[in-house]
N, C-alpha and C positions, 0 to 999 in steps of 0.2 A: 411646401409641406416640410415639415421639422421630420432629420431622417435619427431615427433612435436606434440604437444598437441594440441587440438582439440579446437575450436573457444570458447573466453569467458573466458579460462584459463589464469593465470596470472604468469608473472615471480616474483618468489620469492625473497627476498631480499640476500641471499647467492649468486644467480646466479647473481643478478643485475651487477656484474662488469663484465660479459662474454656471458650472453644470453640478445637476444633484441628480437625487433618484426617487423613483415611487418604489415601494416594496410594499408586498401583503402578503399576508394568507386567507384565500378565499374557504370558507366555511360554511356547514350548515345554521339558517338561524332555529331550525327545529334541534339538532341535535348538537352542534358547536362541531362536529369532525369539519376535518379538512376536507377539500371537492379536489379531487385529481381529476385534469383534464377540461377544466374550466378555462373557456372561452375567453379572455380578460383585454380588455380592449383603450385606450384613451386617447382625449381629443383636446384642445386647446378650448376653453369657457367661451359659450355663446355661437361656438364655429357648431357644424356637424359632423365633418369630416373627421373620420379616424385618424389618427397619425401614426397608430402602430398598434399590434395584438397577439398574445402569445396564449398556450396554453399552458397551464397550470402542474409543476411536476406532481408527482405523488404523494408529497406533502403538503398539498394547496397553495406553493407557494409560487408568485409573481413576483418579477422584478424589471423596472425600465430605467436601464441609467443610461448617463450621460442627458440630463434634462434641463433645458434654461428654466430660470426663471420665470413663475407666470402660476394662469393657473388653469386647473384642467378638471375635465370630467372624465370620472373613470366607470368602466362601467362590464360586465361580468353576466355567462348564461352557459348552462349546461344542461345535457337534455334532464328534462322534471322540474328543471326551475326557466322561470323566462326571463328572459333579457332584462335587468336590472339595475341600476345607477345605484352607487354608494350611497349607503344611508337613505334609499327615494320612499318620497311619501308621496302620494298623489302627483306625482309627474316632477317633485319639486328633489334635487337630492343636492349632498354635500360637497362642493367642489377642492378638488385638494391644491394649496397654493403653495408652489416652490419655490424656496428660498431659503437665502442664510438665515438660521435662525429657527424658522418651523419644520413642523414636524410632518414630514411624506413620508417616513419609511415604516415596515415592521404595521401596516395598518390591520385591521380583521373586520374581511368584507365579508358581513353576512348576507348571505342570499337566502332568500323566503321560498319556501318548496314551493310547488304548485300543486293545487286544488284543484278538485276535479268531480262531475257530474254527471251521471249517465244511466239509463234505465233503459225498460223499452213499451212504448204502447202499444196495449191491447182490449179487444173489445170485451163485454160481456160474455162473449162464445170462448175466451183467452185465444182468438185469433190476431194477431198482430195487426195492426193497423200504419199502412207505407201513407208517408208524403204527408205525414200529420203535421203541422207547426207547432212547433213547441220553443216558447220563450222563456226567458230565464232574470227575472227580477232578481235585484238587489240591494239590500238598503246601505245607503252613501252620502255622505255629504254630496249635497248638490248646492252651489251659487251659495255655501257658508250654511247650509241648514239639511237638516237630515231627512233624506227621502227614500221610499221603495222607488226604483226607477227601473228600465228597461236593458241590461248589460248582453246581453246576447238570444240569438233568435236561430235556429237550424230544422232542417226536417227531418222525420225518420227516415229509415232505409226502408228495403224491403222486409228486414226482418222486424220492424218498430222498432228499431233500436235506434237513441241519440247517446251523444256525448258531449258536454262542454268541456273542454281542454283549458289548461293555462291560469285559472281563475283563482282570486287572492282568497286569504281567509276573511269571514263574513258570517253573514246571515242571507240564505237565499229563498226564492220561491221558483216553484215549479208549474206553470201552468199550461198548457195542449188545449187546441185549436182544430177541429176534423170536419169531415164531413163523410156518412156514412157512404159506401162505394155505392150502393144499392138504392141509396134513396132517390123518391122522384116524391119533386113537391110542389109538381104544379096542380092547383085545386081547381073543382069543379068550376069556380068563380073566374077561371081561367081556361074552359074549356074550349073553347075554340080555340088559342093558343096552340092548346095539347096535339089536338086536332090537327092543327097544321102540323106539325113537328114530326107528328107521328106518321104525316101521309094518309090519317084514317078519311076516308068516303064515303057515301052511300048513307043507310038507313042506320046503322051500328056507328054509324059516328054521333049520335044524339044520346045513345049512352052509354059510349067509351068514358069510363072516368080510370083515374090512376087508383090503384089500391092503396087503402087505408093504412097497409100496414107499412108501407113503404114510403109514407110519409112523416118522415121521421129526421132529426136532427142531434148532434152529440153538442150539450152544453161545454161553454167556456169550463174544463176541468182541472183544478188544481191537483199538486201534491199535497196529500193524498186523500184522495176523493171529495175536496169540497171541488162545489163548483159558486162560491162566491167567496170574496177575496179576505176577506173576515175570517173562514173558519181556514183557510190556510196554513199546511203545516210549515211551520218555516225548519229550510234546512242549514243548520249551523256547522258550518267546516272551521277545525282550525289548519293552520301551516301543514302542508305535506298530506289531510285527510283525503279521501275518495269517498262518496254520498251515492249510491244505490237509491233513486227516483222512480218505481215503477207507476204508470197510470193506466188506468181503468177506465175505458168513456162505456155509457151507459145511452143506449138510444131512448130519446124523449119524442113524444108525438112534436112535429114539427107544429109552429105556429106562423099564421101572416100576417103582415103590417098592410093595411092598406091605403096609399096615400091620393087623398083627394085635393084637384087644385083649382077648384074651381074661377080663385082669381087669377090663376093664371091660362084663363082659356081663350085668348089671344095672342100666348105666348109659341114656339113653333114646338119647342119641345122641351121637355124637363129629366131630369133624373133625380135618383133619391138615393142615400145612403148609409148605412149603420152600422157604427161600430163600437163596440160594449166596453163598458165604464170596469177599469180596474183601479188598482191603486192609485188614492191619491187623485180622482179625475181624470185621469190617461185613458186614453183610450185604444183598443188595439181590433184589426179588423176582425170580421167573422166570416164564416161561408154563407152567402146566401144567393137565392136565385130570383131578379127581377125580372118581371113579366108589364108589359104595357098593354092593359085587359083595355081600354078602348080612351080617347081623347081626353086628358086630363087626369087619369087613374092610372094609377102603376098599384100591383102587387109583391110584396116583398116578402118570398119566401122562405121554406127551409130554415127558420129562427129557432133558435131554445129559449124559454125564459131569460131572462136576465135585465139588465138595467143595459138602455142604449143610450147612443145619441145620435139625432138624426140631422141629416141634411138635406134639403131638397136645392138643388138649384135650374132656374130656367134659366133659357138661351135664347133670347129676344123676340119680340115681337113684331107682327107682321110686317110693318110698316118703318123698320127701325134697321133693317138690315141683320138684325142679329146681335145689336152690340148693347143694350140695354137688357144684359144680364144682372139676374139678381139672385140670392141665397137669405135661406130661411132656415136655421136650426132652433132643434127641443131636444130637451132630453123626454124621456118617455119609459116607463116601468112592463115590459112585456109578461104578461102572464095568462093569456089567451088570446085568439085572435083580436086583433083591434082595427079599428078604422079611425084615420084623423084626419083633418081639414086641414089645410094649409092657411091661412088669413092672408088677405091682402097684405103684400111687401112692398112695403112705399119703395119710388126711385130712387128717393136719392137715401144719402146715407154712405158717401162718400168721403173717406181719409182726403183732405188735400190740406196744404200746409208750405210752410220756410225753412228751408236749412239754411242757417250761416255758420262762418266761419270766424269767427273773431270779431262776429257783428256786424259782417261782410257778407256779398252774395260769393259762392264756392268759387267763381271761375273754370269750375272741370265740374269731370260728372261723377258722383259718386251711387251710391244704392239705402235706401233706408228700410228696416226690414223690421217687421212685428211678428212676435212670437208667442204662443199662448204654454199654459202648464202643458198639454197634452202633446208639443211640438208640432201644433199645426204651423205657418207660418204664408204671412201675406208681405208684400210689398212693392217697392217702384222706382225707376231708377228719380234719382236726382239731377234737375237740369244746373246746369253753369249758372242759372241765378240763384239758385236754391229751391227752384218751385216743384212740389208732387206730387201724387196724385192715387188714391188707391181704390180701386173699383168696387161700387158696393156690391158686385157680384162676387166678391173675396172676403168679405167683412162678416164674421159672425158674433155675435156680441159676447163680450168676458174681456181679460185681462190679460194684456200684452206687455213682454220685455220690449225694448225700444233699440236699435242697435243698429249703425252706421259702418259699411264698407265701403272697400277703395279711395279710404282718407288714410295713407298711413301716419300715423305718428300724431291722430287728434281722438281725442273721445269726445263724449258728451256730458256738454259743461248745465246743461238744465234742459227743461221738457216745461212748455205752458199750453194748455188746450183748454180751449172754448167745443163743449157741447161732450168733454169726458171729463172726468177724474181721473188725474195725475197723482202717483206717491214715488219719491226717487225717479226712475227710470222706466215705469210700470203706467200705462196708461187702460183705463177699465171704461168701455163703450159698454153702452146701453141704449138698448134698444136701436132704432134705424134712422136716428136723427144725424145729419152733417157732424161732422166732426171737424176743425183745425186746429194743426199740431204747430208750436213754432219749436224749432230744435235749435238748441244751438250747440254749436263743438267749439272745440280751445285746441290749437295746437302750442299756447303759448305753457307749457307744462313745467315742471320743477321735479326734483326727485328727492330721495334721502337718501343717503350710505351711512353703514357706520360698522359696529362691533357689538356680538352680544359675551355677556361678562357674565361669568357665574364662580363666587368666589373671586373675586378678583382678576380670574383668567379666563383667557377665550373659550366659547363654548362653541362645538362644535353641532349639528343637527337642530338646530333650535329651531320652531317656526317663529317667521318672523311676521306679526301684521301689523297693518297702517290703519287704523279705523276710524271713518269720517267722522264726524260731528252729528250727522243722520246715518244712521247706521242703516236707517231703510234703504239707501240708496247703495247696494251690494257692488256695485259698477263703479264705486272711488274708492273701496276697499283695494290695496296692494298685498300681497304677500312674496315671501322668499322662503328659502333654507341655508340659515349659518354654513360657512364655509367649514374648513379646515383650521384656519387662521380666525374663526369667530367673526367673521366680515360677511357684511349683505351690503345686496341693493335694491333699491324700491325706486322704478321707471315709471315716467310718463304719471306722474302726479298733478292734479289739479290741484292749481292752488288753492291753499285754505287752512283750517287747524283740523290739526289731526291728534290721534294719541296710538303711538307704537308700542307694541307690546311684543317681548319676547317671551317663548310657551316649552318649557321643555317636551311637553309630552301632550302636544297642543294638537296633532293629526288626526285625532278622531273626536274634536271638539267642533261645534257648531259656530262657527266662528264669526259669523252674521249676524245669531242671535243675541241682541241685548241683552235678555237675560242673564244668557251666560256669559258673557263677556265683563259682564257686573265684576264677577268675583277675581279679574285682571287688572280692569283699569287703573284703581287706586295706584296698582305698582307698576301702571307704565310712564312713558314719558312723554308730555307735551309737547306737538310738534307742529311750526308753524311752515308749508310750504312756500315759496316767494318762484315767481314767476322769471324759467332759465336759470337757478338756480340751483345746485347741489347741496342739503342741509346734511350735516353730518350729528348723527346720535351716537349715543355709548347707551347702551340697553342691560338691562339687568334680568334675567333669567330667571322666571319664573315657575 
């Protein structure tokens, strides 16, 4: 570890041709003051380890001298603002590079306030409601394109009070998850159940039923007061604001789903399961109460309206030991009780397939893993020849990212399947027919470095991207963030043509989307990767 000398010290005139310094003033990016007592920390590019950290006198200002050449990550946090890399966008920030010549001192790190959210739920009675879920959606670039996604998830307290801490400026939504304390919803249809549960005997157990009114359920509810994700109010923070989210759940007569399976009544046992469709096809769980009303029938209670998606899966049959599981999903529109049949689910409909390695079998084992939009995810390890195998009891049909661990330092150089559709990295199963994948990966890669140039001189913060020739394929896309010095690098490149483009103000662009990437390309630069190779670009800032 490189030992720095502690703020105020000066480099000596011996070192002057080999040791420099970093200097700032850490600031607000909402108000431009100075942050006294700011955390300020730096590390050597690509290490993690800190090498040294001061705080921040009264005038925001840092200073670390005596510093070789090289280059570093500096990085800054003080309580209201969170931990933050110079210049960071999406995880990518500005690395400052030391040397004769460039510019480390005198820098102005602004730090982004933190955003914050918090309310408290309660019920119609305005009695607060403990141990509600409440999730917290956000719209973001996701894999280069813009999505409401899932950013954080906590319970209330005992006073229905939540908080989300820490959170950037944005656009958010608010939506809670409960279940009424009181409710019981097991239905007549289920009475013998009840029956057992409750201990009832005798003659009064034939019409013990649960009361009406206490079958009841609280809908998936947003901020504030939709309960479907359309009329959702979206809450907009900028830098430094706090958002006031109160919710309201409103008890709904509870409904049931009732799942019939009749082909699978050789099977030993089955479950079923549903969870309602938010943004985007995501799906998030609900409370609900399953009852196994007699062989082949399960009820599914305690529901609110809403749009689901359901899963049924059995766990083998008589004769089979158990291992000849299989899964059956729908989506389904709940708006009264309902009743649905299961259909026969053919056996097979099994993922198996080839991984190689350079067009080779692997030699070790690695893991290959499918992912859908909702982040369900199936997979299996990988043998030494490349052979694998995915259980049609894990396989529900839609449309899967493709993605290979414990190969470091290879991606995936193509995808061919017999019995789906392939686009880039994305393979889309239908229905329960066999599927085989052949995968192949490259660890034989190439990369780019270079400089981005604006005016003539080095630009600092720039994004920087590498965009394939198929842009569907998001998984050969590269990106960076210009240095200090206007230098990037672009790692583990497949080889191929590419077109690099530099984006001044490129962070909240879609970056995947051809569309928009239209109004770049013209002004980037043709880049051709060759195999172990480093290409060097000069980029022009756009």
């Amino acid at each position: 570890m490189v030992a720095l000398p502690a703020r105020g010290q000066r480099t000596t005139p011996s070192a002057a041709n080999e040791m420099f310094r970093i200097s700032g003033t850490v600031v607000s990016d909402l108000t431009g003051q100075p942050l006294a007592h700011a955390e300020v920390e730096i590390g050597l590019a690509l290490k993690g380890e800190t090498l040294v950290s001061q705080l921040t006198g009264e005038d925001g200002r840092f200073e670390f001298d005596h510093v070789p050449p090289a280059k570093y990550w500096l990085r800054a946090e003080r309580n209201g603002f969170k931990r933050q890399g110079y210049e960071e966008h999406e995880g990518y920030f500005t690395g400052i590079v030391v040397g004769a010549g460039l510019q480390s001192e005198n820098l102005i790190f602004k730090l982004r306030p933190d955003c914050a959210i918090s309310g408290v739920v309660t019920d119609e009675q305005n009695e607060p409601i403990r141990d509600a879920s409440v999730l917290l959606f956000g719209n973001r670039i996701e894999n280069g394109r813009r999505a409401i996604v899932l950013v954080g998830q906590t319970n209330t307290n005992d006073r229905g009070g939540y908080r989300f801490s820490h959170q950037g400026s944005g656009t958010y939504f608010v939506a809670v998850s409960a279940r009424p304390w009181y409710a019981l919803n097991t239905r007549p249809r289920s009475l013998r159940r009840f029956r057992q549960r409750r201990g009832i005997e005798g003659p009064e157990a034939e019409t013990a039923s649960p009361n009406p009114a206490l079958d009841v359920a609280y809908p998936l509810t947003y901020y504030s007061g939709a309960t479907d994700d359309a009329s959702a109010t979206p809450i907009i923070l900028k830098a430094g604001e706090r958002a006031s989210a109160d919710v309201v759940l409103t008890a709904v007569h509870a409904l049931t789903l009732r799942v019939h399976t009749p082909a699978l009544a050789q099977e030993r046992s089955f479950s079923a399961f549903l969870a309602q469709h938010v943004f985007e096809g995501r799906t998030v769980p609900v409370p609900q109460e399953e009852t196994q009303t007699r062989k082949g029938e399960i009820d599914i209670g305690g529901l609110p309206p809403g749009e689901f998606s359901l899963e049924v899966q059995s766990y083998g049959g008589r004769d089979d030991g158990g291992k000849n599981s299989r899964l059956w999903a729908q989506s389904i529109t709940l708006g009264s009780d309902m009743d649905i049949t299961v259909p026969p689910v053919a056996a097979s409909g099994s993922i198996t397939g080839m991984l190689t390695l350079g067009g080779a079998p692997l030699g070790r084992r690695a893991y290959l893993q499918l992912r859908n939009a909702s982040g369900n995810t199936v997979g299996a390890e990988v043998s030494p020849r490349g052979q694998f195998e995915i259980s049609s009891a894990d396989i529900i049909p839609g449309t899967y990212r493709v993605s290979v661990t414990n190969l470091p330092g290879a991606i995936v150089a193509g995808i061919t399947a017999t019995g789906a559709k392939v686009v880039g990295q994305s393979v889309t199963i239908a229905g329960n027919n066999p599927v085989r994948l052949t995968v192949t990966m490259s660890e034989n890669l190439g990369s780019a470095s270079g400089v981005a140039l604006k005016d003539g001189k080095p630009w600092s913060g720039a994004m920087i991207v590498l965009v394939p020739q198929d842009p569907e394929n998001t998984t050969l896309f590269r990106r960076d963030q210009s240095d200090s010095d206007g230098s990037f690098s672009l790692r583990e490149v497949l080889p191929g043509k590419y077109t690099a483009l530099a984006i001044e103000n490129g962070w909240d662009l879609e970056w995947a989307n051809a569309s928009v990437l239209q109004a770049y390309l013209k002004g980037g630069e043709a880049v051709e990767i060759f195999p172990g190779r480093e290409r060097a670009v000069k980029l022009k800032v756009q």
